[in-house]
The first five atom37 places (N, CA, C, CB, O) and aatype in JSON, in Angstrom:
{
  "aatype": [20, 20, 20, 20, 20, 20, 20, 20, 20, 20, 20, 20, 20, 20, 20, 20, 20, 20, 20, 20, 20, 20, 20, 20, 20, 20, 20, 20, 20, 20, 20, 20, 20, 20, 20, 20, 20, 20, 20, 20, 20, 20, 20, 20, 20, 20, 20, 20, 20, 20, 20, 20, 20, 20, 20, 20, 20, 20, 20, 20, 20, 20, 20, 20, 20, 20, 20, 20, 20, 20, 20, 20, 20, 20, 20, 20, 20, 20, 20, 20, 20, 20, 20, 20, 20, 20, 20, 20, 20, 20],
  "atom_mask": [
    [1, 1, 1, 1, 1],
    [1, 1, 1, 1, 1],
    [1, 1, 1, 1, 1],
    [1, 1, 1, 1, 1],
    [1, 1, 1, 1, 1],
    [1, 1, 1, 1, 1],
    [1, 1, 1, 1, 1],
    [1, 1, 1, 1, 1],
    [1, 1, 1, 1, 1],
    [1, 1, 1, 1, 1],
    [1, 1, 1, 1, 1],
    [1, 1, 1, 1, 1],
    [1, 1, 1, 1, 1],
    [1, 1, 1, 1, 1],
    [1, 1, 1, 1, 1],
    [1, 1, 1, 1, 1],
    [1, 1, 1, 1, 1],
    [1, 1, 1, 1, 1],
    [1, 1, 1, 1, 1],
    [1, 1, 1, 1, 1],
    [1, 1, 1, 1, 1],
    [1, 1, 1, 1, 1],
    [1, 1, 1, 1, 1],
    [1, 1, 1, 1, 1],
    [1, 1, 1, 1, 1],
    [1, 1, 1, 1, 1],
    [1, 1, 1, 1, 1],
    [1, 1, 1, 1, 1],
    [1, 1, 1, 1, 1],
    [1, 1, 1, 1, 1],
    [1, 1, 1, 1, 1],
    [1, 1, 1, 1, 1],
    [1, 1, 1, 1, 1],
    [1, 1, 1, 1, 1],
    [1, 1, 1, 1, 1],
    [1, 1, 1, 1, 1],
    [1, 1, 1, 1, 1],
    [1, 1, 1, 1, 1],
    [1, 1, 1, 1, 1],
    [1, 1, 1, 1, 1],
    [1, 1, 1, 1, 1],
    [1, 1, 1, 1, 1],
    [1, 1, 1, 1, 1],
    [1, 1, 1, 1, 1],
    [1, 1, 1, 1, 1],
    [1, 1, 1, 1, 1],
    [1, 1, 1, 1, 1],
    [1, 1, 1, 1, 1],
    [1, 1, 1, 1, 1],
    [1, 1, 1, 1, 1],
    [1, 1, 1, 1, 1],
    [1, 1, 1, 1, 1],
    [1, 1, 1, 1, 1],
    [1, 1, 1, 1, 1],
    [1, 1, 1, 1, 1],
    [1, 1, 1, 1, 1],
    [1, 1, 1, 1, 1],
    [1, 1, 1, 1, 1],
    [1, 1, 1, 1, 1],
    [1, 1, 1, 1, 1],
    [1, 1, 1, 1, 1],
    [1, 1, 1, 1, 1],
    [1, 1, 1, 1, 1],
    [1, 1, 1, 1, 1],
    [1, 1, 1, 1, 1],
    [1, 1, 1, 1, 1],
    [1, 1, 1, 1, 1],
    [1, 1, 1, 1, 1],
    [1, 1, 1, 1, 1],
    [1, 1, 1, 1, 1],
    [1, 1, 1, 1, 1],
    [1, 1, 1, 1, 1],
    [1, 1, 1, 1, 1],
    [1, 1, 1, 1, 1],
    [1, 1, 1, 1, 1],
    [1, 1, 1, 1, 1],
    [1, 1, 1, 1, 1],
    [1, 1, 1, 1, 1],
    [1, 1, 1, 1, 1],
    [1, 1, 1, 1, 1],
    [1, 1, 1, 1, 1],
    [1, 1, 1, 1, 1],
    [1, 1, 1, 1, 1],
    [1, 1, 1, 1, 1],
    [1, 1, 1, 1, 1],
    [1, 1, 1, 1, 1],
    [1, 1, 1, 1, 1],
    [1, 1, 1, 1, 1],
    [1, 1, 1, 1, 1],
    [1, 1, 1, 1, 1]
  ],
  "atom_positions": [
    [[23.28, -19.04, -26.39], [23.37, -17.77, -25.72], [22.05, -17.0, -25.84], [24.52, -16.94, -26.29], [21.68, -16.33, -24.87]],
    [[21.33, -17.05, -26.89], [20.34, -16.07, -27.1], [19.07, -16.65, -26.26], [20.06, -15.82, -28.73], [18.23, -15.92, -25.73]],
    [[19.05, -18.15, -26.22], [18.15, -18.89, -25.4], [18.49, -18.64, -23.77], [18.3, -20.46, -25.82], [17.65, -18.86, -22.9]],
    [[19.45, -18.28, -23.59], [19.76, -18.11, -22.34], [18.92, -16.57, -21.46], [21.4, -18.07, -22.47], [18.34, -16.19, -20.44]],
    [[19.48, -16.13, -22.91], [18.94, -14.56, -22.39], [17.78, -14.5, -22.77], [19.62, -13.23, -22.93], [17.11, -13.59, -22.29]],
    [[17.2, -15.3, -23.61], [15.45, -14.98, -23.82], [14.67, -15.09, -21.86], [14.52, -16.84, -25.26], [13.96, -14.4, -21.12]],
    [[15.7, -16.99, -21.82], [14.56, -17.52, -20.72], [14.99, -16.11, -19.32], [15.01, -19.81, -20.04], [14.12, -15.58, -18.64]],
    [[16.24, -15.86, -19.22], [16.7, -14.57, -18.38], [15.43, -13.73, -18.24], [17.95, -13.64, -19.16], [14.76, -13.63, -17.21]],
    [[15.15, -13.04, -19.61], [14.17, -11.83, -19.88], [12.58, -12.39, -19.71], [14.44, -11.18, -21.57], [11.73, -11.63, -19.27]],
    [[12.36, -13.31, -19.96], [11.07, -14.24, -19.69], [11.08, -14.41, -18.01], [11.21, -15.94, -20.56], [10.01, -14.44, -17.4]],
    [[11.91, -14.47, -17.55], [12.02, -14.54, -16.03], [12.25, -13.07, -15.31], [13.3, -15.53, -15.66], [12.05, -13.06, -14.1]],
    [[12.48, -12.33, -15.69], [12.31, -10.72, -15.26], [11.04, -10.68, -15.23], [12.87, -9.52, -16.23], [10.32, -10.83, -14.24]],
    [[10.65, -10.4, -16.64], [9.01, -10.08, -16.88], [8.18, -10.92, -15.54], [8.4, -10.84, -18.69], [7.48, -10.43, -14.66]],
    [[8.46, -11.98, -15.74], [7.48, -12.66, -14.78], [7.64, -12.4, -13.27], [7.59, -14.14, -14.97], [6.57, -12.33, -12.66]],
    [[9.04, -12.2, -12.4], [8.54, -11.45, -11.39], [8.22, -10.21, -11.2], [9.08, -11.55, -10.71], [7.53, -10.0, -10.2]],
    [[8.65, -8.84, -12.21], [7.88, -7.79, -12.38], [7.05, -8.05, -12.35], [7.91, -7.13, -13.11], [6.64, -7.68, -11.25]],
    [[5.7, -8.89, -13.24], [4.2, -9.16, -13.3], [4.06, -9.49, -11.74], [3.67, -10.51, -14.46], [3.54, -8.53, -11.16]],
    [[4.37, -10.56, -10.86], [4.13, -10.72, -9.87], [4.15, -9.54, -8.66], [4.78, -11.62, -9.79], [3.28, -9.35, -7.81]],
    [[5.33, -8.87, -8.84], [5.2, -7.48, -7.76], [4.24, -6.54, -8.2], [6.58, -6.56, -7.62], [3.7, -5.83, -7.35]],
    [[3.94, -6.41, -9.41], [3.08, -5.12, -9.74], [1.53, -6.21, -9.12], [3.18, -4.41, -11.97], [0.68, -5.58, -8.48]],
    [[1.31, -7.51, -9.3], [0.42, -8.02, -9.04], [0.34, -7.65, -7.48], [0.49, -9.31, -9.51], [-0.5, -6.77, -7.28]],
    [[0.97, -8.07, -6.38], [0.97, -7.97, -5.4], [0.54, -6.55, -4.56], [1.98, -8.43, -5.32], [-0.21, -6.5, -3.59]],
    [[1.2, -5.46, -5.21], [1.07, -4.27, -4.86], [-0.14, -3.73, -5.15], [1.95, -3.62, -5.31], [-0.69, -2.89, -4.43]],
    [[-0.81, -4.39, -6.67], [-2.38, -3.87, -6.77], [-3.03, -4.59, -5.8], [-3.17, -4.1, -8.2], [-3.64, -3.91, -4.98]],
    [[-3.06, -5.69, -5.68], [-3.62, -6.55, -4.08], [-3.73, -5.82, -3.07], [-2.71, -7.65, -3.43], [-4.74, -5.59, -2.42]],
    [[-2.43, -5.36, -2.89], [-2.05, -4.81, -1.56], [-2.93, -3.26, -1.61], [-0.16, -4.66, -1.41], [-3.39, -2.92, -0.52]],
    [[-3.12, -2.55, -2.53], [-3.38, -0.98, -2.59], [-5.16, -1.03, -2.6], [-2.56, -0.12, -4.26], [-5.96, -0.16, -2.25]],
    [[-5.39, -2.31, -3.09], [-6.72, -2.48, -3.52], [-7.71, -3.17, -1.81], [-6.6, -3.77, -5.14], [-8.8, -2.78, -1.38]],
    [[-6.84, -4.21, -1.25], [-6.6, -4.38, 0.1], [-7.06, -3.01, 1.37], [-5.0, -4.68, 0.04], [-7.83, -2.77, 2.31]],
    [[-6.05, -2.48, 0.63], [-6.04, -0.98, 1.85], [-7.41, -0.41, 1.54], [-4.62, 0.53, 1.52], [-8.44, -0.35, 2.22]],
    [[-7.11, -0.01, 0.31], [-8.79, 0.66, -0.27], [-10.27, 0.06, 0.42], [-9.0, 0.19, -2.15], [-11.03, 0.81, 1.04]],
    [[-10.47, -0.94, 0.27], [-11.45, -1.49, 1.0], [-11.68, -2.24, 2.3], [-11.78, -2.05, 0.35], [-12.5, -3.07, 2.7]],
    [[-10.46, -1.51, 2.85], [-10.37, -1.5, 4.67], [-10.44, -0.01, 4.75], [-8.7, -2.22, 5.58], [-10.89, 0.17, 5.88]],
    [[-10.29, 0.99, 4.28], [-10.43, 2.47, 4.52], [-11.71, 2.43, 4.07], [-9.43, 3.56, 3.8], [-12.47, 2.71, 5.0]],
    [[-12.42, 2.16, 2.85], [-14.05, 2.37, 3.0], [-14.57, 1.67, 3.71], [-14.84, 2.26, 1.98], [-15.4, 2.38, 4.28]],
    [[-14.66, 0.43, 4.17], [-15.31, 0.08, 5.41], [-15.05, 0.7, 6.66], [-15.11, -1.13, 5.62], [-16.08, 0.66, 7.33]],
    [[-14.24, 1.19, 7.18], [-13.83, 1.98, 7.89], [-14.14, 3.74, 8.19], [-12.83, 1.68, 7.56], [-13.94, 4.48, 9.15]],
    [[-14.82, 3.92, 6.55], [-14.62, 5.6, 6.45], [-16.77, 5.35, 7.01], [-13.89, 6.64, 4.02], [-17.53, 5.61, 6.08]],
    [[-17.23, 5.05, 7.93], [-18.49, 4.73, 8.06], [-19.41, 5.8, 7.74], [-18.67, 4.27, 9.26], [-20.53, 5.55, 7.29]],
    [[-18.8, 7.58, 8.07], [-19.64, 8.36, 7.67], [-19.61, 9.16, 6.12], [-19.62, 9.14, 8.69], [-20.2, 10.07, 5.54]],
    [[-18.74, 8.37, 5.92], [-18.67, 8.3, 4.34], [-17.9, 9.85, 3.82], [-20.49, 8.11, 3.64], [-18.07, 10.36, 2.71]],
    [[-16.96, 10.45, 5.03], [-16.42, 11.69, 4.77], [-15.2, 11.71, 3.8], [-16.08, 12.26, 6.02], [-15.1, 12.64, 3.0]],
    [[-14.37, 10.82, 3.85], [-13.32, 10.66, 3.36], [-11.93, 10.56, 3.76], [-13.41, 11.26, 2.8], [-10.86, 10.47, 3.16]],
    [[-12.41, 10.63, 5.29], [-10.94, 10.16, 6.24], [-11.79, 9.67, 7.54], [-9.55, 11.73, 6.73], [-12.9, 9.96, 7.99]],
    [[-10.8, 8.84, 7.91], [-11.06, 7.95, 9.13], [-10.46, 8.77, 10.38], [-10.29, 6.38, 8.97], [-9.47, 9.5, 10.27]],
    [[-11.19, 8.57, 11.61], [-11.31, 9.24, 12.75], [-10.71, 8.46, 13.95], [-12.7, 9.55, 12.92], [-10.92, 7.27, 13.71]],
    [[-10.27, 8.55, 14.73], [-9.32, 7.32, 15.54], [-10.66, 7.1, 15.69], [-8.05, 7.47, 16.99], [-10.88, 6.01, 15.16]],
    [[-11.89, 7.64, 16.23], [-13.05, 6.32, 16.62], [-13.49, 5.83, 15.64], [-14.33, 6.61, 17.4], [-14.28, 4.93, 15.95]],
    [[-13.34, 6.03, 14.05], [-14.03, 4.92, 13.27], [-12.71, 4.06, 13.23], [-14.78, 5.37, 11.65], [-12.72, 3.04, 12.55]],
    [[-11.74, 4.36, 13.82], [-10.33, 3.65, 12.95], [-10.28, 1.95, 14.23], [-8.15, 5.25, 13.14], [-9.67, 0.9, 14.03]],
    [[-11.08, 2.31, 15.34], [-11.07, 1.54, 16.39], [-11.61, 0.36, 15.77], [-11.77, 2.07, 17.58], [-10.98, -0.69, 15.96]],
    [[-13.0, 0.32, 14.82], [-13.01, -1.04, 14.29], [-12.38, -2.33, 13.78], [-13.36, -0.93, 13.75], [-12.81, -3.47, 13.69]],
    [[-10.64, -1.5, 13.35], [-9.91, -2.07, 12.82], [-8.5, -2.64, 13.7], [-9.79, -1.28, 11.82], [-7.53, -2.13, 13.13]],
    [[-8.08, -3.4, 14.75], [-7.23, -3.24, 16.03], [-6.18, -3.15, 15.18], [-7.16, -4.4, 17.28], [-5.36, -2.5, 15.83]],
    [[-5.6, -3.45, 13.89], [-4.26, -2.94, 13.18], [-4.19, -1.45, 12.68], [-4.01, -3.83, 11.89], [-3.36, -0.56, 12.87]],
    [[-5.38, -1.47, 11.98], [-5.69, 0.27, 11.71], [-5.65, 1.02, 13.54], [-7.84, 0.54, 10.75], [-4.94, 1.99, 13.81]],
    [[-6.03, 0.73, 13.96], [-6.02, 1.32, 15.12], [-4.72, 1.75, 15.83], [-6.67, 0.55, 15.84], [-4.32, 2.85, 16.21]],
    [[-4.08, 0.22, 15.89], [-2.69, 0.27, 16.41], [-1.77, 1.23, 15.35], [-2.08, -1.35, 16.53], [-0.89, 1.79, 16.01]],
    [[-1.71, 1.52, 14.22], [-1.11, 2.26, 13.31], [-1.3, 3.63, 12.89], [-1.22, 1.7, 12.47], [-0.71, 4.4, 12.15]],
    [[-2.74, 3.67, 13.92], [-3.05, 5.1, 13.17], [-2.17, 6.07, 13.49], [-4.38, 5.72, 13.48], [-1.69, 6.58, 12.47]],
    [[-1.77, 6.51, 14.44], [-0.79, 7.8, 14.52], [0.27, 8.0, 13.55], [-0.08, 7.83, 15.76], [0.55, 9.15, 13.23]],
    [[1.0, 6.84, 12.96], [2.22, 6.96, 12.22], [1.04, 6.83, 10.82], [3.69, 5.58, 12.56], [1.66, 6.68, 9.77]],
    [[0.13, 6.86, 10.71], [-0.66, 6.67, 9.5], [-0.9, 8.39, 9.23], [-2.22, 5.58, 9.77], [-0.4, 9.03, 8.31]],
    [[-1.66, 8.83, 10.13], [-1.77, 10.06, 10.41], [-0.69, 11.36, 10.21], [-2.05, 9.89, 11.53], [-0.32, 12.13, 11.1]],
    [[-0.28, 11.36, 8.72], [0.99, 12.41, 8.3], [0.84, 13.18, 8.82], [1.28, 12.92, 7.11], [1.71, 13.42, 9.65]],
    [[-0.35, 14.16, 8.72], [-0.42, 15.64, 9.24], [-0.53, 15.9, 10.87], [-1.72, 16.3, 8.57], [-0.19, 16.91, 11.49]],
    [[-1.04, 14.81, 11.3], [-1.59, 14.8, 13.0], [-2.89, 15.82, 13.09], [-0.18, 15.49, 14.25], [-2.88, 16.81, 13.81]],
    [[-3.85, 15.49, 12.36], [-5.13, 16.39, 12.36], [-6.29, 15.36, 12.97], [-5.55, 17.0, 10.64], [-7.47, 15.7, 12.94]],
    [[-5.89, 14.16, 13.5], [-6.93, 13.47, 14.04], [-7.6, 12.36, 13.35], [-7.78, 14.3, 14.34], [-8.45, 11.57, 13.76]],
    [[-6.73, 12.56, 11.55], [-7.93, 11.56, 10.65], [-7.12, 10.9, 9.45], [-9.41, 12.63, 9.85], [-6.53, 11.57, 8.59]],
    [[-7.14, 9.78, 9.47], [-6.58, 9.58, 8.34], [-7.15, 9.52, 7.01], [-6.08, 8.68, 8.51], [-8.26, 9.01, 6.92]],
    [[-6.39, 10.1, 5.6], [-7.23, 9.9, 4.59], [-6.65, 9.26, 3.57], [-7.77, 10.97, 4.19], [-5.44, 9.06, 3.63]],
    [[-7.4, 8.83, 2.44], [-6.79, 7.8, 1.69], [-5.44, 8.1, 0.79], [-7.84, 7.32, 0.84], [-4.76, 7.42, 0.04]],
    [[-5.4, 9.6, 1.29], [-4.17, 9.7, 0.65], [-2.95, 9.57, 1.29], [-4.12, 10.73, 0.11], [-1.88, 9.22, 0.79]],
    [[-3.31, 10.01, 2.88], [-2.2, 9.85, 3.83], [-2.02, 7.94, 4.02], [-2.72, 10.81, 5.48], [-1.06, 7.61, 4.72]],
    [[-2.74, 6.97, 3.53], [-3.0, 6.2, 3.81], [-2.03, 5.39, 2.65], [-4.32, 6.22, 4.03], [-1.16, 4.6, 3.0]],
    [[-2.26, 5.66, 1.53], [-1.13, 5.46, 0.15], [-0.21, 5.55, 0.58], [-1.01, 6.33, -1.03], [0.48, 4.59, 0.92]],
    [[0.16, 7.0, 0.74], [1.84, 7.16, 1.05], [2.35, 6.31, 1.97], [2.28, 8.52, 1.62], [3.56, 6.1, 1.96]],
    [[1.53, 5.69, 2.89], [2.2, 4.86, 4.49], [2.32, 3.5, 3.8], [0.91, 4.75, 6.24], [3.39, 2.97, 4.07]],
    [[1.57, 2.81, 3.04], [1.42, 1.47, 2.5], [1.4, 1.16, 1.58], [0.73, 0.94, 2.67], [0.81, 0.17, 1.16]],
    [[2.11, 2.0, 0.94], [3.09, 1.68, -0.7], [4.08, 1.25, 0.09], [3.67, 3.13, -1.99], [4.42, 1.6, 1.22]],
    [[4.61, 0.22, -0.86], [6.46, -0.54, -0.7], [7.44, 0.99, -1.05], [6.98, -2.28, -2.5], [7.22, 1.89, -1.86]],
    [[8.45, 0.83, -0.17], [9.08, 1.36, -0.33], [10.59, 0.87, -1.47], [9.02, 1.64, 0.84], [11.34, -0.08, -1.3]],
    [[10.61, 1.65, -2.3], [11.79, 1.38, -3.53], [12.83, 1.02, -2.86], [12.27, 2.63, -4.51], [13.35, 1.5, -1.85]],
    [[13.18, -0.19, -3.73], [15.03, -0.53, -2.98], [15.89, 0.15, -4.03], [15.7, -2.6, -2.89], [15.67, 0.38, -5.22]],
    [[16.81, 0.39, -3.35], [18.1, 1.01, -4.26], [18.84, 0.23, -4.83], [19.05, 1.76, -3.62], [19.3, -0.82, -4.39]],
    [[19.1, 1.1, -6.63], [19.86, -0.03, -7.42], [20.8, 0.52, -7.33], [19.59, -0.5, -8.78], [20.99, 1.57, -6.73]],
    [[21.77, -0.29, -8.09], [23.25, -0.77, -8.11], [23.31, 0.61, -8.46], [23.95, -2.1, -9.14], [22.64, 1.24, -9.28]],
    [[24.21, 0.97, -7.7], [24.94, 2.5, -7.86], [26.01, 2.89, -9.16], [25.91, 2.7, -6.47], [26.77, 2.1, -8.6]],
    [[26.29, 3.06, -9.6], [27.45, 3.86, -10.57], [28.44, 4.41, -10.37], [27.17, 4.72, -11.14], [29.07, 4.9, -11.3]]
  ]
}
């Protein structure tokens, strides 16, 4: 029994490690498609710098929280973080 639940808990850990892996990929990913992208080095992207990118491009409006014309790396987080699944209720 206790071997059971070790290899159980040994197998949690290891796909936790893998999603937190993935998501730094993924955040680290975004990060250096928004600085290549941010070309005048302001700190938000402009639908014409965002045109370099035809996915950034195609996305920008729903990227664009505020609708001010620009996306920035913060409006850019909030859109391309995973969204939490819901646990088992109570």
């Amino acid at each position: 029994m206790k071997d059971q639940l070790a290899l159980l808990f040994s197998a949690a850990l290891l796909l936790a490690s893998a999603a937190m892996a993935e998501d730094t990929q993924r955040a680290r990913s975004s990060g250096e498609i928004f600085k290549s992208l941010d070309t005048d080095g302001d700190g938000k992207v402009s639908k014409q710098e965002a045109a370099a990118n035809e996915s950034f491009a195609k996305h920008f409006d729903a990227l664009d929280g505020n609708s001010d014309g620009y996306v920035t790396r913060r409006e850019l987080s909030r859109n391309t973080m995973p969204k939490p699944t819901p646990g088992p209720s109570n």
